[in-house]
C-alpha positions in Angstrom: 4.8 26.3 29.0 3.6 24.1 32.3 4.5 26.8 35.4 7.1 25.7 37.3 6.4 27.9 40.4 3.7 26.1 41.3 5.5 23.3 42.8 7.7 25.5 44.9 7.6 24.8 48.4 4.9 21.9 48.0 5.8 18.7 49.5 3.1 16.2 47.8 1.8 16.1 44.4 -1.7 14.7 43.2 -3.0 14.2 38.9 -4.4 17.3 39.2 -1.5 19.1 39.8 0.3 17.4 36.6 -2.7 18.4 34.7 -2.3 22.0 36.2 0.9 21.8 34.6 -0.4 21.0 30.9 0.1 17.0 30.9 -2.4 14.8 29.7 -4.0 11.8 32.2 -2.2 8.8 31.6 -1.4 5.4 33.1 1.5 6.6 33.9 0.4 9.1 36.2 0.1 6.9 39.9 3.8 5.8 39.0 5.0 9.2 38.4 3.1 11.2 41.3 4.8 8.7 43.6 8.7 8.9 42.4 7.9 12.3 42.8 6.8 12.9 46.3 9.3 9.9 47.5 11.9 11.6 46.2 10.6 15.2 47.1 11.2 16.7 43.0 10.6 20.1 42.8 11.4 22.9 40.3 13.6 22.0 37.4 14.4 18.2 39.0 10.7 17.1 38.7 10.2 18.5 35.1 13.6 17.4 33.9 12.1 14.1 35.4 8.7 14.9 33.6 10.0 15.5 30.1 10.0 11.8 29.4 6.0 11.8 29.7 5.3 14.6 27.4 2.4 13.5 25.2 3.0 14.8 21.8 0.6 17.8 20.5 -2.9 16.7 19.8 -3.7 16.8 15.3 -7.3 18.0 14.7 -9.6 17.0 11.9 -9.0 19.2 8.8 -11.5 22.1 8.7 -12.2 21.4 5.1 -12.8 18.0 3.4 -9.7 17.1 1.3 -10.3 17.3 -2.4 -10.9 13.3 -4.0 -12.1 12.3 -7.2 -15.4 10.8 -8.0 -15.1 8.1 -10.8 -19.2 7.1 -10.4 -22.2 8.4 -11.9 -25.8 7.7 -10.3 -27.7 5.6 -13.6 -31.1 5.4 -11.7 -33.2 6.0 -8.4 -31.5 2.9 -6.4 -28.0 4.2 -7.6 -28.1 7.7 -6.5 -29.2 6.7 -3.1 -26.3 4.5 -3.2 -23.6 7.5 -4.6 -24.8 9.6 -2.2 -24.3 7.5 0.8 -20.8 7.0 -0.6 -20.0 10.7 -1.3 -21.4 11.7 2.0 -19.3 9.1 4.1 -16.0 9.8 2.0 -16.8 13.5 2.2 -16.3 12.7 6.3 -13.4 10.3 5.5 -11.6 12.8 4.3 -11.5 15.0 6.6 -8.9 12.5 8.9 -6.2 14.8 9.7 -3.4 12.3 7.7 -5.2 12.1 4.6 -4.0 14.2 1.1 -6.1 12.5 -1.3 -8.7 10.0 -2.3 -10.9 8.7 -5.1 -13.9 6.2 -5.5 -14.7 3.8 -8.3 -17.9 2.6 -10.2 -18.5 -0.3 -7.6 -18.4 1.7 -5.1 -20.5 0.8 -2.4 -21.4 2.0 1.7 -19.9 0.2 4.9 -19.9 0.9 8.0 -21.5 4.2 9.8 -20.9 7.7 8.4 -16.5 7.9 7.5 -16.0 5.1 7.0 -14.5 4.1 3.8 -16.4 2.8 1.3 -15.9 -0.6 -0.5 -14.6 1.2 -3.8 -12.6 3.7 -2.2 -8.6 4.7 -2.5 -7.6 7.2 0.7 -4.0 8.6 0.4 -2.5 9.0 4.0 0.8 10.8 4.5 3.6 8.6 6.9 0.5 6.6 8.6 -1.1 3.4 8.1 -4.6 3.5 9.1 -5.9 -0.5 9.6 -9.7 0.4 9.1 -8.9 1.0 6.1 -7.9 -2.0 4.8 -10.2 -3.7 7.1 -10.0 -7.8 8.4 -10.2 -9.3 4.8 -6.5 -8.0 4.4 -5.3 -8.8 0.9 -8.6 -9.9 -0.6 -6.7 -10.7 -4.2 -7.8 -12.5 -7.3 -5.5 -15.3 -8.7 -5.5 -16.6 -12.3 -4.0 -19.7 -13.7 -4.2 -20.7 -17.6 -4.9 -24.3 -18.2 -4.2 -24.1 -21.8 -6.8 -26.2 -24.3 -8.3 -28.7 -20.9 -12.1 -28.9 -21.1 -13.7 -26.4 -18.2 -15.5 -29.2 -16.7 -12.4 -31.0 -15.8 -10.9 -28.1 -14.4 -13.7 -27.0 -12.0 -14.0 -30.7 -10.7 -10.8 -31.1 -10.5 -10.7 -27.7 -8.8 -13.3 -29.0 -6.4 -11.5 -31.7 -4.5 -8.8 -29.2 -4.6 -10.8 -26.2 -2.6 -12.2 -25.6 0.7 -14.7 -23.4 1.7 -16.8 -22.5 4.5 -15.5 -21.1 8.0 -12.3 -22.6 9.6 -9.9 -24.6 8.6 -8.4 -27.6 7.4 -8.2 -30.5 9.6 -4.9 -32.6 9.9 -5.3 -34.8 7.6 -6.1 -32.1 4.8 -3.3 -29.6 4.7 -1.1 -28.2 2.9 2.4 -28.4 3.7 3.1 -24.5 5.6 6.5 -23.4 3.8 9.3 -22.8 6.1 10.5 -19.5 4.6 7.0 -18.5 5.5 7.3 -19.5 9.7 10.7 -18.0 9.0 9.3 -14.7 8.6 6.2 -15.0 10.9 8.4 -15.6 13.3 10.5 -12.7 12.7 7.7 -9.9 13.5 6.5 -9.8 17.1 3.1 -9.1 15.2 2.8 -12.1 13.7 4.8 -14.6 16.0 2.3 -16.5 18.6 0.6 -19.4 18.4 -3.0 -18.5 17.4 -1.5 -16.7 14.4 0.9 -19.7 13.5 -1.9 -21.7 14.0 -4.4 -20.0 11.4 -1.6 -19.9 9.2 -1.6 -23.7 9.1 -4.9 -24.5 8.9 -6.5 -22.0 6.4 -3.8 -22.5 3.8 -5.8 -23.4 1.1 -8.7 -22.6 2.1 -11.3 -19.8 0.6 -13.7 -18.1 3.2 -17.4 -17.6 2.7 -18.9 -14.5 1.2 -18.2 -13.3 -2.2 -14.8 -15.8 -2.1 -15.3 -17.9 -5.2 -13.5 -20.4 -7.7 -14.2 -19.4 -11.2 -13.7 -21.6 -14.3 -14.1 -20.1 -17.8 -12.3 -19.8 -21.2 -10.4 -16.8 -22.8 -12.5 -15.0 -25.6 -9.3 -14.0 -27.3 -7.4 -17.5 -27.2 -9.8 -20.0 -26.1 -8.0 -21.4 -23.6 -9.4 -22.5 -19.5 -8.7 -20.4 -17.0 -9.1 -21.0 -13.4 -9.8 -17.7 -11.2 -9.9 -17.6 -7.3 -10.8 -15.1 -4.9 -10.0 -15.1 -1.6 -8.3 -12.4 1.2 -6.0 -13.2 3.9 -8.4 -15.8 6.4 -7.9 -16.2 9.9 -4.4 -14.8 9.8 -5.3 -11.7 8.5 -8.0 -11.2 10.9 -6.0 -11.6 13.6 -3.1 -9.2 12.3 -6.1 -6.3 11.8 -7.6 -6.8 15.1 -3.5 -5.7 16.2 -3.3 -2.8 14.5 -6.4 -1.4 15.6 -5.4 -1.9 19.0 -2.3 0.0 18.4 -4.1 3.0 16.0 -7.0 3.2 18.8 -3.8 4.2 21.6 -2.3 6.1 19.3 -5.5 8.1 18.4 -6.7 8.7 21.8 -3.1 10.0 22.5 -2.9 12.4 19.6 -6.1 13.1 17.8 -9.2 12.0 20.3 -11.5 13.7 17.4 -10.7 11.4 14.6 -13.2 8.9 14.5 -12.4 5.3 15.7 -12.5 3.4 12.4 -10.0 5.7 10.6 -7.3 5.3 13.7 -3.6 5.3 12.4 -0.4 3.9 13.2 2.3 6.8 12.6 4.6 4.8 9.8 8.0 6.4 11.9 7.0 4.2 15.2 9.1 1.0 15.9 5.0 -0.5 15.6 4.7 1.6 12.5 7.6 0.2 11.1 6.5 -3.9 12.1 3.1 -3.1 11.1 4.3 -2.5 7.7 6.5 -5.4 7.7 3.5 -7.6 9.0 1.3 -6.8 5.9 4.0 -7.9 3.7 4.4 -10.6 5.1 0.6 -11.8 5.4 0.5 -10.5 1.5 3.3 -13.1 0.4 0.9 -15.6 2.7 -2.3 -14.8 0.8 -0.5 -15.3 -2.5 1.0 -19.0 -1.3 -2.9 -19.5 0.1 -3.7 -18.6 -4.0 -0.9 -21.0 -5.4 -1.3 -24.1 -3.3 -5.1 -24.7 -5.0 -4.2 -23.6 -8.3 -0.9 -25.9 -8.0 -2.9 -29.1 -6.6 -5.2 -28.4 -9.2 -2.8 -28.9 -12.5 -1.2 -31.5 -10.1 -4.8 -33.7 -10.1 -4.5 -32.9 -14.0 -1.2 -33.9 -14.3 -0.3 -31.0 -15.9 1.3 -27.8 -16.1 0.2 -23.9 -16.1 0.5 -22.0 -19.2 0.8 -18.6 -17.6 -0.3 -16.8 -14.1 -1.0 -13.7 -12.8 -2.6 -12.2 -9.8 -3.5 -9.0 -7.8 -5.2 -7.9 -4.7 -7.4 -5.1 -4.7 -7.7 -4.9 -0.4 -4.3 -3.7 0.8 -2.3 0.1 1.7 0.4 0.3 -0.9 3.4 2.6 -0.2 5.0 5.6 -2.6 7.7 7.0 -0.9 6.0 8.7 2.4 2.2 8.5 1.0 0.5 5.0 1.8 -2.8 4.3 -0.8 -5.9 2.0 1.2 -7.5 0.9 -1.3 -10.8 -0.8 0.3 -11.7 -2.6 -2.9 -9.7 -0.9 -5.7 -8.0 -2.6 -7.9 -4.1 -1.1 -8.6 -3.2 -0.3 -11.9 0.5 1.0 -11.7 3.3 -1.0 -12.0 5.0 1.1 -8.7 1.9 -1.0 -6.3 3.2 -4.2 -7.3 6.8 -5.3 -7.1 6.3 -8.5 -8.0 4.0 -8.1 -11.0 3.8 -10.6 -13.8 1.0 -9.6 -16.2 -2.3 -7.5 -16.3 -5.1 -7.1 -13.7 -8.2 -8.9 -12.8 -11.4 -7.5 -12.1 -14.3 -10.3 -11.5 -17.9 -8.9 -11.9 -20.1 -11.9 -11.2 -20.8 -15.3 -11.6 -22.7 -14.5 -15.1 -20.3 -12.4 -16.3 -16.9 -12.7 -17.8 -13.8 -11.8 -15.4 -12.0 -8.4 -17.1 -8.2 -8.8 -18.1 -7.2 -5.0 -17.9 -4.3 -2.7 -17.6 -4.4 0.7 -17.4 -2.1 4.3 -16.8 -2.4 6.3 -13.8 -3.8 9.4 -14.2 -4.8 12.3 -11.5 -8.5 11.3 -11.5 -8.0 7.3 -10.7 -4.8 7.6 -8.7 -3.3 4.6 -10.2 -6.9 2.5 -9.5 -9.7 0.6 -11.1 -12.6 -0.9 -9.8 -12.5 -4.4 -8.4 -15.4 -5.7 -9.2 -19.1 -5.0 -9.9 -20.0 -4.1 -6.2 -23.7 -3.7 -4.4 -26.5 -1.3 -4.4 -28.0 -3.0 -1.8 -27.4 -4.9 1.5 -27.9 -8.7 1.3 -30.9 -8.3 3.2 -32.2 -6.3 1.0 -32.0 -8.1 -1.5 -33.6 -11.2 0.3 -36.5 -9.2 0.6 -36.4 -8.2 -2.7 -36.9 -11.6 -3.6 -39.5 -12.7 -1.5 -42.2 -15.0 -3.7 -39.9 -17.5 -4.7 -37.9 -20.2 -3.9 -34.5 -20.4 -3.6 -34.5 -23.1 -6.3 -36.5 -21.0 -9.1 -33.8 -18.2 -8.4 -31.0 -20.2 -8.8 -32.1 -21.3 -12.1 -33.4 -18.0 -13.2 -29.8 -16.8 -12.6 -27.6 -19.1 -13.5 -28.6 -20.5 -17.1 -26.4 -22.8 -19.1 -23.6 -22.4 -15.9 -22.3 -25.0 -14.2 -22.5 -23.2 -10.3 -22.1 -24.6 -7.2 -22.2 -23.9 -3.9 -19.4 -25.8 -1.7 -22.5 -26.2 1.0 -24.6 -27.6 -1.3 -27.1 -24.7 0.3 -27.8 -21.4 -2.4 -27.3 -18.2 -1.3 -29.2 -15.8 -3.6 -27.0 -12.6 -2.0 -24.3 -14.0 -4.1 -26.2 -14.8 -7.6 -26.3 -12.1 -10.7 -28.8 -9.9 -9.3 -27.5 -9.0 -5.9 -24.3 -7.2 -7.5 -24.7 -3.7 -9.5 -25.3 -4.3 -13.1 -22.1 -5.3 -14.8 -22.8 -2.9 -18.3 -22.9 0.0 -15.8 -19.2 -0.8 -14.9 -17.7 -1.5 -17.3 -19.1 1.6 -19.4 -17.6 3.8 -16.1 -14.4 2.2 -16.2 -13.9 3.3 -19.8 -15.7 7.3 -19.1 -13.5 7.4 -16.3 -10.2 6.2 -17.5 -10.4 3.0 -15.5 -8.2 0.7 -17.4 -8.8 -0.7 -20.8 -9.5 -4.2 -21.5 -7.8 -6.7 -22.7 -9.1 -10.0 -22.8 -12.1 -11.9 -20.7 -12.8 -15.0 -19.6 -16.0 -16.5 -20.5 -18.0 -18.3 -17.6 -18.0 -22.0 -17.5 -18.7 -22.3 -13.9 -17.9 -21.1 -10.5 -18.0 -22.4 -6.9 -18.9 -20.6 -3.6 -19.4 -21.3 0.1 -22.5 -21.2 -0.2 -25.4 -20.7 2.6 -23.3 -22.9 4.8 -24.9 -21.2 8.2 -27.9 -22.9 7.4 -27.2 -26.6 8.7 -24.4 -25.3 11.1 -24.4 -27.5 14.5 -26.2 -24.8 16.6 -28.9 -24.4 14.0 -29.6 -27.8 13.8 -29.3 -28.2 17.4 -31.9 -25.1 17.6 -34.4 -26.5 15.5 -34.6 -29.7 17.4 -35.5 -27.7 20.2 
């Protein structure tokens, strides 16, 4: 308890008398220091007065690492260094002091320094939303449309004309109508509701970022039919919301637990901002999935025809179950309870060589309702530039993508993206079944796929750097 007799008889105050008192330095310390001595508090009056600015009681780090499961086994020299970079930075993840479980999947992969979560990874949080975990691409989600007997080809041109890639948005000219139930509810959270957000939300509907984003065309092995497959997160919008909450979770950490490391900051869930937080990601979720429908709708539209099923799910988002919310950085969910609006089984997209996995699967204690969501990396792109080095761009391209029809929206190849830059796709899909990972179902076939592309290449201030 602060000691109250040391204000007795004392006419002024200074910050280090407060902290003599056990408070912690705040902003709030010039304003109270002066209400204070104007108005001569002493005793019980200036710490009935001080009561409001109580800081609640700092959380440590737990003393132990929290137990998780490890759903990856090391299959050579390149992928042990990898599983051991991911063990070692989970094994520091999980000592965050809201965490009660975790687990990683085959894919997984390092990001980031030292506890931060791995691509791969599912940490279990009790009553707090930690944005870091879920990171900028908020949502990242895979969308799947079938297009009945129509040949590929016509599909992925079609799909073409339909698609953008590449940074920014859409100009004028080219977008899609924004639905008003949509800037009904992005209005509705303070989060969301200014005009940079309302903005992105315009432009980059329809649109499909750069990196591993892609537009893949194939046919079912088990019907026969085209199937169109896209892959994209949240854009701008979601950007913008992340960069928000990690605001809020750095003041919140700082306040009450200064030892938890920046990048796994949380938002308490029972805050008025825990609560819009929460609201916000629903809300940029249901935009993500319009962002999916609006080039899979345009793209039967050019066909003049109809969809014979859909399905999607992301695999980058913090589900809830009751008081526990489950990051998954790249994880893939499983059970039914993650997905209210679920319409059919789960995606998981290896690469652009290899057939797209239909799956479902039961939660068990091991996978925590998860599966992998992809085939994930063993090695940064630059890396795997390097690793390359000898031949041209063109050579690899064709090496790598045999009897495909792949392009890059950019018309400029970026190797980091072909066959060989991702973990070996066998490797996966063995795991998923040792691990209990999901079973599949079905898979799509690869026609052809499109990507951004090296689109930094002939950006403005390149060109405008070699003529220099």
């Amino acid at each position: 308890m602060p000691n109250r007799n040391k204000m007795e008889n004392k006419k002024n105050i200074t910050g280090k008398t407060l902290i003599d008192l056990g408070f912690r330095s705040g902003k709030w310390f010039p304003e109270a220091i002066d209400h204070i001595n104007t108005h001569q508090l002493q005793g019980e009056q200036m710490m009935s007065y001080l009561e409001q600015f109580k800081s609640p009681p700092l959380v440590d780090l737990h003393a132990d690492t929290v137990p998780f499961s490890v759903n990856i086994k090391a299959e050579n020299e390149l992928e042990e260094s990898n599983v051991n970079s991911v063990v070692k930075s989970m094994q520091t993840l999980m000592k965050t002091p809201t965490l009660v479980d975790g687990a990683i999947m085959p894919d997984a992969c390092p990001t980031g320094p030292e506890g931060t979560i791995p691509v791969g990874g599912v940490a279990v949080a009790k009553n707090a939303i930690h944005p870091g975990m879920h990171s900028a691409d908020i949502c990242c989600s895979v969308m799947l449309t079938d297009f009945g007997k129509m040949d590929p080809k016509k599909v992925l041109d079609a799909a073409h004309q339909q698609t953008h890639f590449g940074p920014g948005g859409r100009d004028r000219d080219t977008q899609y109508r924004f639905p008003e139930t949509l800037l009904k509810d992005f209005e509705g959270n303070f989060m969301l509701n200014n005009e940079k957000m309302i903005q992105a939300a315009r432009t980059h509907l329809g649109t499909q970022g750069d990196g591993n984003h892609f537009l893949f065309v194939g046919t079912s092995k088990k019907t026969g039919n085209t199937m169109m497959i896209t892959h994209h997160g949240s854009r701008g919008v979601g950007a913008n919301l992340y960069k928000t909450g990690m605001k809020i979770a750095e003041r919140y950490r700082r306040e009450i637990s200064p030892k938890t490391l920046k990048q796994n900051a949380w938002i308490p869930f029972d805050t008025e901002e825990g609560q819009t937080y929460w609201e916000a990601l629903q809300i940029i979720r249901k935009w993500t999935k319009t962002n999916h429908e609006v080039i899979h709708n345009a793209t039967l539209q050019a066909l003049h025809m109809d969809g014979w099923d859909r399905y999607w799910n992301e695999h980058n988002f913090v589900f809830k179950d009751e008081d526990r919310f489950y990051h998954a950085k790249g994880a893939t969910p499983l059970d039914p309870k993650f997905m209210p609006d679920i319409t059919g089984p789960r995606l998981i997209p290896l690469n652009m060589a290899e057939p797209v996995l239909i799956v479902n699967g039961a939660t068990t204690a091991t996978n925590l309702g998860f599966a992998p969501h992809g085939a994930g990396r063993n090695t940064s792109r630059t890396q795997h530039r390097k690793s390359k080095e000898g031949k041209t761009f063109d050579t690899i391209f064709a090496e790598e993508t045999q009897g495909l029809d792949v392009r890059f929206f950019s018309k400029e190849i970026d190797i980091t993206e072909l066959p060989s830059a991702y973990k070996n796709a066998e490797t996966v899909r063995n795991q998923m079944e040792e691990f209990g990972l999901g079973t599949v179902e079905d898979e799509v076939m690869p026609y052809g796929s499109i990507m951004a592309g090296d689109w930094q290449k002939n950006a403005p201030w390149r060109r405008k750097k070699r003529r220099r």
